[in-house]
C-alpha positions as YAML, in Angstrom:
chain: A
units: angstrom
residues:
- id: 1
  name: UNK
  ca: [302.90, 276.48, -27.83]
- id: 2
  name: UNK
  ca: [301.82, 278.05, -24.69]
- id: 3
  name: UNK
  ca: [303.32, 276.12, -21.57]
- id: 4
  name: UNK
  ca: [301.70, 276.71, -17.88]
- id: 5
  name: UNK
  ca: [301.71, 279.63, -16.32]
- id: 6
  name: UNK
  ca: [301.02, 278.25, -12.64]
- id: 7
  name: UNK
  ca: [303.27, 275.84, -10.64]
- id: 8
  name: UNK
  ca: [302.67, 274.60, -7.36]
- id: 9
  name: UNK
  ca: [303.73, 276.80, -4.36]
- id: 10
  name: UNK
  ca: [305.52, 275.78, -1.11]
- id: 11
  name: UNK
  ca: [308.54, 276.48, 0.56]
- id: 12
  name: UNK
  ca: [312.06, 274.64, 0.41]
- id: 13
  name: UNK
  ca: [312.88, 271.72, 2.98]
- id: 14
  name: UNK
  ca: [315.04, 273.42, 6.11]
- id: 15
  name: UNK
  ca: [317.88, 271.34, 4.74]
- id: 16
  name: UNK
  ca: [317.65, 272.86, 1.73]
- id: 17
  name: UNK
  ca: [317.37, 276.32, 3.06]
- id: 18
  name: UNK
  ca: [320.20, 275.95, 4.99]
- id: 19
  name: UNK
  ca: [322.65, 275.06, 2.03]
- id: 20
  name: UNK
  ca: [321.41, 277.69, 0.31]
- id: 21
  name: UNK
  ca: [321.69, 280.51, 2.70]
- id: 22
  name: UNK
  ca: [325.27, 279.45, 3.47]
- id: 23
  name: UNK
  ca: [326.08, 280.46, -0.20]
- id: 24
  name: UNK
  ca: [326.36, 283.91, 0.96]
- id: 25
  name: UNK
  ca: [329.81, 282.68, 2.73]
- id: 26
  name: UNK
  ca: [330.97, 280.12, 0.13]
- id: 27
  name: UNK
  ca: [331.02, 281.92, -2.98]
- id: 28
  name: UNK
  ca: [332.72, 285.26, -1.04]
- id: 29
  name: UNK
  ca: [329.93, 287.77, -0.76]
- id: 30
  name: UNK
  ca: [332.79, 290.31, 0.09]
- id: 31
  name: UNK
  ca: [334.47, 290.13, -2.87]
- id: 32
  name: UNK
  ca: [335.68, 292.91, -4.59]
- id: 33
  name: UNK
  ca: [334.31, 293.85, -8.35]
- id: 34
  name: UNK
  ca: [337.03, 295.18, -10.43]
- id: 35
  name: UNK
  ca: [335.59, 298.75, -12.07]
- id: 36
  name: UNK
  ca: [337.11, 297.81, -15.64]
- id: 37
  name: UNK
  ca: [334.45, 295.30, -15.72]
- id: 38
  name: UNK
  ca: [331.83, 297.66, -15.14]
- id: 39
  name: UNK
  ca: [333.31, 299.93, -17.65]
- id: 40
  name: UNK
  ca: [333.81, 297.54, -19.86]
- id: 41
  name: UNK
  ca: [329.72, 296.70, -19.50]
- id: 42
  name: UNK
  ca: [328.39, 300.56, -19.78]
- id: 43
  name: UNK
  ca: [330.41, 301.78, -22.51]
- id: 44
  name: UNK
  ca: [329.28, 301.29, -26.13]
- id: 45
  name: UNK
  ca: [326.02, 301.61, -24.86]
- id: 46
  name: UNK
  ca: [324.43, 302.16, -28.65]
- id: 47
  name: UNK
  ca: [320.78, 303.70, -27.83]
- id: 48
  name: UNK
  ca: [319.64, 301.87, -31.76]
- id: 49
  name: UNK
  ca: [321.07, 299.08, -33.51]
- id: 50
  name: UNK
  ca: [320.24, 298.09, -37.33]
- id: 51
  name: UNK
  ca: [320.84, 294.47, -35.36]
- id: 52
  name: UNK
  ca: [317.64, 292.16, -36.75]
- id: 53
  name: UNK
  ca: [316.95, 291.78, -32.68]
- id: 54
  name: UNK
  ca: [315.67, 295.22, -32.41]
- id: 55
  name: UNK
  ca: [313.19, 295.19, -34.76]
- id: 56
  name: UNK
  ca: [309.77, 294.81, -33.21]
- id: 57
  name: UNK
  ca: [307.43, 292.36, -34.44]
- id: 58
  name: UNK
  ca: [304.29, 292.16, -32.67]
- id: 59
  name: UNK
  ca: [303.07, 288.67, -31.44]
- id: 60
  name: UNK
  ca: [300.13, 288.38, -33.20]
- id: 61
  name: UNK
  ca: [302.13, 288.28, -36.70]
- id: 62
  name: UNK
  ca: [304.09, 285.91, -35.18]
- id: 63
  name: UNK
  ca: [303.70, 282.28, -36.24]
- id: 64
  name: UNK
  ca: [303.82, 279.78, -33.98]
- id: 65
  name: UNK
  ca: [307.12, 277.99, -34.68]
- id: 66
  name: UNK
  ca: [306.45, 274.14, -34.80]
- id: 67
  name: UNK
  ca: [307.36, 272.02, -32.06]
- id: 68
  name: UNK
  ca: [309.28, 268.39, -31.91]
- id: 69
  name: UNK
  ca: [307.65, 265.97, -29.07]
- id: 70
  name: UNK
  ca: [310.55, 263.96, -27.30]
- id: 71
  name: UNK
  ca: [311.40, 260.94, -28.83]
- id: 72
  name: UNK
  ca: [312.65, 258.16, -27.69]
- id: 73
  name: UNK
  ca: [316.23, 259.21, -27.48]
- id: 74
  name: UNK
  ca: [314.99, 262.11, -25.42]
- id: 75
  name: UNK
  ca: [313.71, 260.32, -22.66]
- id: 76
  name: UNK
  ca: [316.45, 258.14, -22.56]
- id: 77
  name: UNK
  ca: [318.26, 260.81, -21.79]
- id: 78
  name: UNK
  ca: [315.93, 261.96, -18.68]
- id: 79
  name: UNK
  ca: [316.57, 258.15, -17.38]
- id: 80
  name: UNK
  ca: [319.72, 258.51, -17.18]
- id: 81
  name: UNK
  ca: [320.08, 261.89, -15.31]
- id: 82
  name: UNK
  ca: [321.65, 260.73, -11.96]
- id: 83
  name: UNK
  ca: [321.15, 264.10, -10.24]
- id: 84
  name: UNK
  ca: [317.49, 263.21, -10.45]
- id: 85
  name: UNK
  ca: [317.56, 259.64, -9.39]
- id: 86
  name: UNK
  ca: [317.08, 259.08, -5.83]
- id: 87
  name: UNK
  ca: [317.25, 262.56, -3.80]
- id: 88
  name: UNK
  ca: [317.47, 262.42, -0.51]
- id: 89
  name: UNK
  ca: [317.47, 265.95, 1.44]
- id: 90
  name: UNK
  ca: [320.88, 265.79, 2.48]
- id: 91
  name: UNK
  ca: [322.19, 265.56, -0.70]
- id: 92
  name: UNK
  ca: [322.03, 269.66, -0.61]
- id: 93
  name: UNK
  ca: [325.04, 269.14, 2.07]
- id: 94
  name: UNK
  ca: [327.42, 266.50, 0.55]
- id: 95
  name: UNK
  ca: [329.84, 267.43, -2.11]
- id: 96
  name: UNK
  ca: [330.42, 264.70, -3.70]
- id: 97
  name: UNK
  ca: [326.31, 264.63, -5.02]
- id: 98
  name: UNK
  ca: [325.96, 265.96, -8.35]
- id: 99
  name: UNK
  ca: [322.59, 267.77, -6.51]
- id: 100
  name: UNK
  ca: [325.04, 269.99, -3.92]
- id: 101
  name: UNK
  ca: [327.45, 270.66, -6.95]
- id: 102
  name: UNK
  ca: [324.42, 271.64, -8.99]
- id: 103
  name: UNK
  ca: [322.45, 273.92, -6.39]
- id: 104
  name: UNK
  ca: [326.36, 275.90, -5.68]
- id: 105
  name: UNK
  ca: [326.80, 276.08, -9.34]
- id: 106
  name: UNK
  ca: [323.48, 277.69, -10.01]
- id: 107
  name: UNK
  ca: [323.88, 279.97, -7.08]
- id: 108
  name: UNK
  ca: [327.16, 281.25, -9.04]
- id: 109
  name: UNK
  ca: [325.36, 282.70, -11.75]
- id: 110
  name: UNK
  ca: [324.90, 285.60, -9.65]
- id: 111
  name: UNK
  ca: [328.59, 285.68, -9.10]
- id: 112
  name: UNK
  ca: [329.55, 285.36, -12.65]
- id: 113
  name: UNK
  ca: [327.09, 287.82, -13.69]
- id: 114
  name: UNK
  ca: [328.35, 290.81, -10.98]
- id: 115
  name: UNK
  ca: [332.46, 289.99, -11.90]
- id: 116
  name: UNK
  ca: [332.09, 289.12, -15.48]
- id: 117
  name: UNK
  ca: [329.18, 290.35, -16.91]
- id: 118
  name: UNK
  ca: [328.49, 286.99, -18.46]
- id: 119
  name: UNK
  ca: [327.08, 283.62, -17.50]
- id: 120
  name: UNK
  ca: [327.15, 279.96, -19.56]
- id: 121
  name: UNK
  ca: [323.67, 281.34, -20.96]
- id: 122
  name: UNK
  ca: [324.23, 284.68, -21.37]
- id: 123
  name: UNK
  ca: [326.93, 285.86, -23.72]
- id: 124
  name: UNK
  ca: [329.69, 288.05, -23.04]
- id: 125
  name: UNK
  ca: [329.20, 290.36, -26.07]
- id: 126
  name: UNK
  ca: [325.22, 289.65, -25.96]
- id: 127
  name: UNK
  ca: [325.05, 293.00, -25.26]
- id: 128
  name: UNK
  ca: [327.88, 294.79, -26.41]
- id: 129
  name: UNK
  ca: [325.95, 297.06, -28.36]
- id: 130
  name: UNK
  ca: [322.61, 297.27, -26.96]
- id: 131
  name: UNK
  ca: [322.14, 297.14, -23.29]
- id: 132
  name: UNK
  ca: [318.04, 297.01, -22.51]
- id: 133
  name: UNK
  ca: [317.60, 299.13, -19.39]
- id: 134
  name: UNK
  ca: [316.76, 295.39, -17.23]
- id: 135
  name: UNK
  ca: [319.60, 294.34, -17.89]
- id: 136
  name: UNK
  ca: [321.77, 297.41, -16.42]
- id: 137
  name: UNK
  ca: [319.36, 296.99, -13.09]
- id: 138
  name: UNK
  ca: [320.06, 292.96, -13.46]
- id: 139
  name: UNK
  ca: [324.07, 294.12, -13.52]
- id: 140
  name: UNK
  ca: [323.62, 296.35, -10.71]
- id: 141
  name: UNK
  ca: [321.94, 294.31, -8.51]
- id: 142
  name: UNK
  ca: [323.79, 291.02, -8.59]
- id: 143
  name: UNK
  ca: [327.32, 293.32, -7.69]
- id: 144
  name: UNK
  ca: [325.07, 294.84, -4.82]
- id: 145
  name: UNK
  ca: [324.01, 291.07, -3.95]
- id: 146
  name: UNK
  ca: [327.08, 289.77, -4.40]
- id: 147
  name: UNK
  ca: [329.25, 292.45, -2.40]
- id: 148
  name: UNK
  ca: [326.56, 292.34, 0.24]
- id: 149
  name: UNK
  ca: [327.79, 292.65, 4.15]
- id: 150
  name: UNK
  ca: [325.54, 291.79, 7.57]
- id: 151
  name: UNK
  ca: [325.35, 295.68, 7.98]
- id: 152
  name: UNK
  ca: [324.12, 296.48, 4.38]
- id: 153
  name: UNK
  ca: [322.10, 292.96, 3.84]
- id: 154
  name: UNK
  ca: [318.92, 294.51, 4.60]
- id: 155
  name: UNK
  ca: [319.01, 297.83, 2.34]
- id: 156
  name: UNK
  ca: [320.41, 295.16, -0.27]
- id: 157
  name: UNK
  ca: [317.71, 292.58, 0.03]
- id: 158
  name: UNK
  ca: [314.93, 295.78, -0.12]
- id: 159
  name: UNK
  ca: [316.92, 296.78, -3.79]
- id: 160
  name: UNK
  ca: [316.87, 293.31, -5.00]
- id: 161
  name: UNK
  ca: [312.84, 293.27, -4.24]
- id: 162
  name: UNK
  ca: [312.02, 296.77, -5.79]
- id: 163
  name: UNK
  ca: [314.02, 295.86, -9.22]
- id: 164
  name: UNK
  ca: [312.46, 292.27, -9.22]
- id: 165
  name: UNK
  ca: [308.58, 294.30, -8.90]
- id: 166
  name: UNK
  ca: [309.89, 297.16, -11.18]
- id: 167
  name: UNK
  ca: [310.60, 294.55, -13.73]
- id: 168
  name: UNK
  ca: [307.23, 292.41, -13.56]
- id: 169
  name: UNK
  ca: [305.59, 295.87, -13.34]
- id: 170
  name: UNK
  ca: [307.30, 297.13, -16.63]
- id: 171
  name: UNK
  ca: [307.41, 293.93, -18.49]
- id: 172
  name: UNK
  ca: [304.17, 291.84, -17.56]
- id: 173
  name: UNK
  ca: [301.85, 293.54, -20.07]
- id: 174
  name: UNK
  ca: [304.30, 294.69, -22.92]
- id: 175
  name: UNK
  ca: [303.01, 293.39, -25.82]
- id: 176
  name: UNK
  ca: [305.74, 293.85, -28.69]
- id: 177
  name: UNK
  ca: [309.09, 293.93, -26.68]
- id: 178
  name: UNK
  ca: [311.86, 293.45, -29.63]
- id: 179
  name: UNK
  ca: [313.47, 289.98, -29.93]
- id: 180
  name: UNK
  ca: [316.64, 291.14, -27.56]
- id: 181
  name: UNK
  ca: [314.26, 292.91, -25.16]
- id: 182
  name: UNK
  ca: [312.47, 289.74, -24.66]
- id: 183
  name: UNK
  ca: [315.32, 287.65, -23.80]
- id: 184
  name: UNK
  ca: [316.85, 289.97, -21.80]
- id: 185
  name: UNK
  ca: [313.28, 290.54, -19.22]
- id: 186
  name: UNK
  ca: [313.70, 286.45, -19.63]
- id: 187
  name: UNK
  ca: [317.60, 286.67, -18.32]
- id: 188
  name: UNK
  ca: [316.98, 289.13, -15.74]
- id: 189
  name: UNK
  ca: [313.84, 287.76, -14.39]
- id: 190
  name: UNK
  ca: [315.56, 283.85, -14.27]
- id: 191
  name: UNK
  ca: [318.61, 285.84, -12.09]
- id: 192
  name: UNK
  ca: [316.59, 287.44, -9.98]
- id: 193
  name: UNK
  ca: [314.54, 284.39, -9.23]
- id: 194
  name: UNK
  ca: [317.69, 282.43, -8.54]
- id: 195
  name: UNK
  ca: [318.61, 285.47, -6.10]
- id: 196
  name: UNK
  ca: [314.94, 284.85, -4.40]
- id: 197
  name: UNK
  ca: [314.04, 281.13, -4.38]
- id: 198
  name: UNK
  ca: [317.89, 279.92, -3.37]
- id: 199
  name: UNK
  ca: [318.87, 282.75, -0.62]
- id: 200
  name: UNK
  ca: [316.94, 281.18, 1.70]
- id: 201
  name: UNK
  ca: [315.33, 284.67, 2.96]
- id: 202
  name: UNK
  ca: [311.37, 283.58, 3.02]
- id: 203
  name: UNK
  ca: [310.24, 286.55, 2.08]
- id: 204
  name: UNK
  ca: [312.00, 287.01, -1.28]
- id: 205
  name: UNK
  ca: [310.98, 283.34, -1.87]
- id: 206
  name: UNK
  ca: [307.22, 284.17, -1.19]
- id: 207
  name: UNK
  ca: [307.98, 286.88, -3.92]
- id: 208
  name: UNK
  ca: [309.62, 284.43, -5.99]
- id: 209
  name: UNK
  ca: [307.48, 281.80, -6.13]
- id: 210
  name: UNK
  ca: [304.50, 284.29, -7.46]
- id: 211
  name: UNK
  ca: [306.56, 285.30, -10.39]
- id: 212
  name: UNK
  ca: [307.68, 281.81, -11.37]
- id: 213
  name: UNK
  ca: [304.24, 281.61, -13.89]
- id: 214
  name: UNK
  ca: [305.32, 284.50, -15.38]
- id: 215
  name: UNK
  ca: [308.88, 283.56, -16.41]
- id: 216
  name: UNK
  ca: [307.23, 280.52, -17.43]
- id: 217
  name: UNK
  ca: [305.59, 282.72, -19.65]
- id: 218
  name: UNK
  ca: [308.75, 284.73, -20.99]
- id: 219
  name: UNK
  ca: [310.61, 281.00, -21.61]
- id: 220
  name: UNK
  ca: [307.35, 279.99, -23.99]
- id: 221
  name: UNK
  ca: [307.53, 283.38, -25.79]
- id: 222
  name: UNK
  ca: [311.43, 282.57, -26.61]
- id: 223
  name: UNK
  ca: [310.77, 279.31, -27.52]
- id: 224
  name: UNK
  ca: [308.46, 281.13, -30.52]
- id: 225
  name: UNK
  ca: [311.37, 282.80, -31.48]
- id: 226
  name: UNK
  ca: [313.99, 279.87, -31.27]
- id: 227
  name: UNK
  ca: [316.06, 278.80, -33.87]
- id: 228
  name: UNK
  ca: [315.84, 275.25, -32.75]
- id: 229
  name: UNK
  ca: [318.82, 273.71, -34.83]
- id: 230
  name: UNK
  ca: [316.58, 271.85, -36.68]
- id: 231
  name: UNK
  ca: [318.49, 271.09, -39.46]
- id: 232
  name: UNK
  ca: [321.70, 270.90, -38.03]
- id: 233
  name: UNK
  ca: [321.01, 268.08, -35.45]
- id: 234
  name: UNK
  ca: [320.45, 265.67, -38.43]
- id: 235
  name: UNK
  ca: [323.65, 266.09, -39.71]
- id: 236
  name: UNK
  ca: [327.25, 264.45, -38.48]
- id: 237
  name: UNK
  ca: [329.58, 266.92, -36.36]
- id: 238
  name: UNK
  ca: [332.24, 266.85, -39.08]
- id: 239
  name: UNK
  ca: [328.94, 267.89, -42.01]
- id: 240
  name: UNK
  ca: [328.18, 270.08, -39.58]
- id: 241
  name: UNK
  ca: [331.47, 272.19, -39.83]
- id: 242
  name: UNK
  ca: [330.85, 272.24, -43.76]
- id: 243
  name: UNK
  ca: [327.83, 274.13, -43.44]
- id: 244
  name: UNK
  ca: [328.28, 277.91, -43.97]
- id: 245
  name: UNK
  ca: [328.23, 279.39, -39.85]
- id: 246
  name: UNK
  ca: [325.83, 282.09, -39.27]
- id: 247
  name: UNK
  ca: [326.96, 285.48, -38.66]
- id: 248
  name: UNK
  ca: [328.86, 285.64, -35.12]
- id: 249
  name: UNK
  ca: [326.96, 287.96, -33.40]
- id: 250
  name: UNK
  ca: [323.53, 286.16, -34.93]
- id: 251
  name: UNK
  ca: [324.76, 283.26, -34.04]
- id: 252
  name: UNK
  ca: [325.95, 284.78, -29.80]
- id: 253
  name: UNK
  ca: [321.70, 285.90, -29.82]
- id: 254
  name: UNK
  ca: [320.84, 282.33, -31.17]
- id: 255
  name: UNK
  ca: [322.54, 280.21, -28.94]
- id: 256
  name: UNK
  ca: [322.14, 282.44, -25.64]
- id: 257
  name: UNK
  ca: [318.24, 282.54, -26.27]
- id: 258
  name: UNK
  ca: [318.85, 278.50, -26.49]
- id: 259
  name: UNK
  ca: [320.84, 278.17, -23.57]
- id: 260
  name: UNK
  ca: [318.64, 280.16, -21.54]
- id: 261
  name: UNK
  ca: [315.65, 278.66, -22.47]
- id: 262
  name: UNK
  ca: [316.84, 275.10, -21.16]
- id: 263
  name: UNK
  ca: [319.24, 275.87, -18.03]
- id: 264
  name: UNK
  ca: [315.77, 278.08, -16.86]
- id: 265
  name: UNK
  ca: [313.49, 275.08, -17.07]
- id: 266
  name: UNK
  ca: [316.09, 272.87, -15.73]
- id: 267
  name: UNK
  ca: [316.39, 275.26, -13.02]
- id: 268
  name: UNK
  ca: [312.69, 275.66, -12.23]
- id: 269
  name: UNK
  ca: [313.03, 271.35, -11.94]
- id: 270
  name: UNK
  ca: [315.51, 271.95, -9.36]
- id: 271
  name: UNK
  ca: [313.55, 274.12, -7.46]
- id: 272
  name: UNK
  ca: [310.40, 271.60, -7.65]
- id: 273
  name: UNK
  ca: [313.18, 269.20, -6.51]
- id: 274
  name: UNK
  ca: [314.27, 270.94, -3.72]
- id: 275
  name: UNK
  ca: [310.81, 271.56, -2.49]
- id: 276
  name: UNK
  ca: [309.39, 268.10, -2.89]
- id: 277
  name: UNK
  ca: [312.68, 265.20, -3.16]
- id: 278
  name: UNK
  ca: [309.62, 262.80, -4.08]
- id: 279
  name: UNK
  ca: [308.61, 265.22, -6.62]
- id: 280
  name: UNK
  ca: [308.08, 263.41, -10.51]
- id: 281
  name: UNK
  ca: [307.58, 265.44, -13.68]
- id: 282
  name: UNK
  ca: [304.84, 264.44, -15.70]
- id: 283
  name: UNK
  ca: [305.35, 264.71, -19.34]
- id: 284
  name: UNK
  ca: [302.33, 266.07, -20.68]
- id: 285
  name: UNK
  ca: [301.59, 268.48, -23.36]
- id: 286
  name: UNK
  ca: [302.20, 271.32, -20.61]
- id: 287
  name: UNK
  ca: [305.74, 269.96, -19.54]
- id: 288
  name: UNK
  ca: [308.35, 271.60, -21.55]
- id: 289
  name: UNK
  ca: [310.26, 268.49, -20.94]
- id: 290
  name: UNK
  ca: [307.63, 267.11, -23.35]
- id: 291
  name: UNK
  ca: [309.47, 268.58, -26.72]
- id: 292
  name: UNK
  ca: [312.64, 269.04, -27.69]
- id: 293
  name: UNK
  ca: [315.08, 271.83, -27.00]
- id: 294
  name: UNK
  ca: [318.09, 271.69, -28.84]
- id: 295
  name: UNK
  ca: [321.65, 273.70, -28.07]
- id: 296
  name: UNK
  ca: [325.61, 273.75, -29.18]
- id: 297
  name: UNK
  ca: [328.24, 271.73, -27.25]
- id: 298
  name: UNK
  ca: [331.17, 274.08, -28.00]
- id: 299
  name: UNK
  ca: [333.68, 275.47, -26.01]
- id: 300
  name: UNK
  ca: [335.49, 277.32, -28.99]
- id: 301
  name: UNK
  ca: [332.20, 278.66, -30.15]
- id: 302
  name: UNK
  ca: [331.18, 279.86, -27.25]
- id: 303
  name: UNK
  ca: [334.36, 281.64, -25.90]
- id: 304
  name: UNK
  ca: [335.40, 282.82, -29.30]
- id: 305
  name: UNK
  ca: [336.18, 286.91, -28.83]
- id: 306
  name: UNK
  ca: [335.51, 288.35, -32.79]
- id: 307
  name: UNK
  ca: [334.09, 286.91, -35.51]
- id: 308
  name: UNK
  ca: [337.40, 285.88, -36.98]
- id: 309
  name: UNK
  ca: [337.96, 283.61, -34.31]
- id: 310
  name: UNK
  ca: [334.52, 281.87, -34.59]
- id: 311
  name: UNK
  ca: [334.32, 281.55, -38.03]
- id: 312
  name: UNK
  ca: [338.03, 279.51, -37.81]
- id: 313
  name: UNK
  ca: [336.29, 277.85, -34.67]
- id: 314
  name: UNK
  ca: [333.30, 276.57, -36.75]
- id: 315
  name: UNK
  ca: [335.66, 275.29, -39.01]
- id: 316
  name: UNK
  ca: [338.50, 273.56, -36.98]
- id: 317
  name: UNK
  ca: [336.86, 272.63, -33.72]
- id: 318
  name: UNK
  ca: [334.60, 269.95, -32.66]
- id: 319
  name: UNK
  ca: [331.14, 270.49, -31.71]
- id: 320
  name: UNK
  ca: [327.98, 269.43, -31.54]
- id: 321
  name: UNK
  ca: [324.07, 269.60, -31.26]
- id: 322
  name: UNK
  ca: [322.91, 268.05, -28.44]
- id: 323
  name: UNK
  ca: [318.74, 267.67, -27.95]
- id: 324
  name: UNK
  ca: [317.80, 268.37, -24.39]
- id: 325
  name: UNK
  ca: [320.20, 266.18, -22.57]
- id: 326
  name: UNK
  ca: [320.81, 263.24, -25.29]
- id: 327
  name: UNK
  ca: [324.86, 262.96, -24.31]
- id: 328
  name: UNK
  ca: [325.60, 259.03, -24.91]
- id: 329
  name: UNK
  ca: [326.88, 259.87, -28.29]
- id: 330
  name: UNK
  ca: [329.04, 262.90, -27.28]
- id: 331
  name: UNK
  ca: [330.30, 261.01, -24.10]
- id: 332
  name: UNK
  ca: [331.17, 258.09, -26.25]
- id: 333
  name: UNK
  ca: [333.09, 259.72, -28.88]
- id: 334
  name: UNK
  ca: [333.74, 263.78, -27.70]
- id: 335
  name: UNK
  ca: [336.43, 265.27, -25.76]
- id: 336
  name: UNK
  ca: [336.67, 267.13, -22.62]
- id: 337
  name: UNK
  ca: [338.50, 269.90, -24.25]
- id: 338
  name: UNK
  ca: [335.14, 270.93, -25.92]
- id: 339
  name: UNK
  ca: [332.97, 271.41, -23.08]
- id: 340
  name: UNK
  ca: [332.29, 274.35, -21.97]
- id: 341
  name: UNK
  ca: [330.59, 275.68, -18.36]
- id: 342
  name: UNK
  ca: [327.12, 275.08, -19.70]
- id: 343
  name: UNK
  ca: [327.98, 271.44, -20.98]
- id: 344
  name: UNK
  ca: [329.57, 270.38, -17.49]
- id: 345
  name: UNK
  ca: [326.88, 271.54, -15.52]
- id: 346
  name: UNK
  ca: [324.68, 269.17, -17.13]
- id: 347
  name: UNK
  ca: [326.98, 266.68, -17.81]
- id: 348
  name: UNK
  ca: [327.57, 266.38, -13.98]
- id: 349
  name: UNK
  ca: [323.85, 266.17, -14.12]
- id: 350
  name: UNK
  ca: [323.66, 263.44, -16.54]
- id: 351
  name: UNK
  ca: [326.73, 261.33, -15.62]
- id: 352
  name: UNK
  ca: [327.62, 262.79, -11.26]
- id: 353
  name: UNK
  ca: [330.79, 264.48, -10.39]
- id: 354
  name: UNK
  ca: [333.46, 261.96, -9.91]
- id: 355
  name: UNK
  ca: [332.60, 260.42, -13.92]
- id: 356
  name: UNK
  ca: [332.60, 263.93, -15.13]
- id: 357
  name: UNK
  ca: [335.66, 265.06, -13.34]
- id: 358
  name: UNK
  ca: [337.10, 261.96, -15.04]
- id: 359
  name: UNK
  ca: [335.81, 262.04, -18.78]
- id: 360
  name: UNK
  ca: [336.96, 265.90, -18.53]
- id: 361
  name: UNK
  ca: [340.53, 264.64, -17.69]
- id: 362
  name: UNK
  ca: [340.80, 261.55, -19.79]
- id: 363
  name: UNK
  ca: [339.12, 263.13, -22.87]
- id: 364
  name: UNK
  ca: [341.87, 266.38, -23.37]
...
């Protein structure tokens, strides 16, 4: 399914400008970033892998994997999302909106990515083997962005420019990246967009908002190469467990090419959001929002450190297949103990802060 390539341009509202740029002070842009992390990120840097991921298979051999509309369950789901009903603009500013917890938690990918190598879409041990060389410049520049100062901001903002053109320049007309190569342009390009549309500099947002077709474009090649839990969302959490887990580091691609596929289009809704509080998604054969994107509610899963420990986490733990944003079920019968970061974000999404904050303390 090929999903547009073109979105409408425009810059943010002042308001929302402003609670962006001040993002630079809130989540410490001084911060130190310990060197075992970095270590810890370069080393084992295997240049092949036998890993099914790096084996190139060219697009046009690639059949088009089928795709579920919404169904009603779906777009019950979209009703309900309270960080989308009734935006005002100075929602970026107050706290206690699920859209200002939202926008600050977004911004933090960049933080999460420069300290810990890691997001809630992008796996810790993604790429503990095989590090594609966007990914290294992705690393690099969010601990440059992050660790920015008013006397280096400008040579930092020029570095986070150059590797967002070097990697639309490399990328853009690849035609048979491996499966790993193509979520990590996906990855790198979604950070640095964050980086660009939410920093409130108008230049990188100019930038931004001409590469936003073509991450579009990445997100509808990864959806061809989803593994969209097809069968597993028809079965019970508990018949779920039965079934035999795939291998762990299979299973850490799987679910990271998943998870980035929806928090990227979620994202991209923000940013419509954010430019246009009147703004309404149509749900049309283009809209992504149109078809179902399916993903694992699992804190043990996804914070399980070897294979031993996700195997006995697929077996012991809760968890769950949610479809797009469909949480009435898991909110009616789940526990807070099993979410993990990607879950809350969109539970805050789905249900605001204060009900969140209180299902995650009522449900341990």
């Amino acid at each position: 399914m090929d999903y547009p390539e073109s979105m409408s341009t425009g810059f943010l509202p002042d308001v929302a400008v402003a609670s962006v740029a001040q993002s630079h002070d809130e989540n410490g842009a001084s911060r130190n970033i310990a060197m075992g992390s970095f270590m810890d990120f370069i080393g084992n840097n295997a240049s092949s892998s036998s890993d099914q991921f790096l084996v190139r298979n060219g697009d046009e051999h690639l059949p088009e994997r089928p795709t579920t509309p919404a169904n009603e369950e779906v777009l019950k789901g979209y009703s309900k999302m309270v960080a989308c009903n009734h935006i005002e603009s100075w929602h970026a500013y107050d706290p206690k909106t699920p859209m200002y917890y939202i926008l600050n938690r977004v911004k933090g990918f960049i933080l999460e990515m420069a300290e810990k190598n890691s997001t809630p879409f992008l796996h810790e041990y993604l790429y503990h083997e095989y590090k594609p060389t966007c990914i290294m410049s992705c690393f690099t520049t969010c601990v440059l962005y992050t660790n920015r100062t008013p006397t280096n901001t400008a040579m930092v903002m020029k570095a986070i420019s150059d590797s967002a053109r070097e990697l639309v320049e490399e990328e853009a007309y690849r035609v048979v990246p491996t499966p790993i190569e193509k979520l990590a342009r996906s990855q790198t390009l979604f950070l640095y967009q964050i980086i660009r549309l939410f920093d409130g500099d108008i230049t990188l947002r100019a930038q931004g908002e001409k590469d936003l077709g073509l991450l579009k474009t990445w997100l509808g090649e990864l959806c061809r190469i989803r593994d969209n839990l097809g069968d597993l969302a028809l079965l019970d959490s508990t018949l779920v467990r039965d079934q035999s887990p795939a291998e762990w580091e299979n299973w850490i691609f799987a679910e990271s090419v998943r998870r980035t596929i929806i928090m990227a289009y979620a994202v991209i809704g923000l940013y419509e959001i954010l430019k246009n509080t009147a703004y309404i998604a149509f749900l049309d054969q283009d809209d992504p929002w149109a078809y179902v994107h399916r993903w694992t509610l699992g804190r043990s899963l996804w914070e399980a450190g070897s294979s031993t420990e996700f195997r006995r986490a697929w077996r012991d733990s809760s968890h769950s297949v949610i479809t797009n944003f469909t949480f009435a079920k898991f909110v009616e019968d789940g526990k807070g103990e099993d979410v993990d970061e990607f879950a809350e974000i969109f539970l805050n999404v789905y249900m605001g802060v204060d009900a969140t904050g209180e299902f995650m303390a009522q449900r341990k």
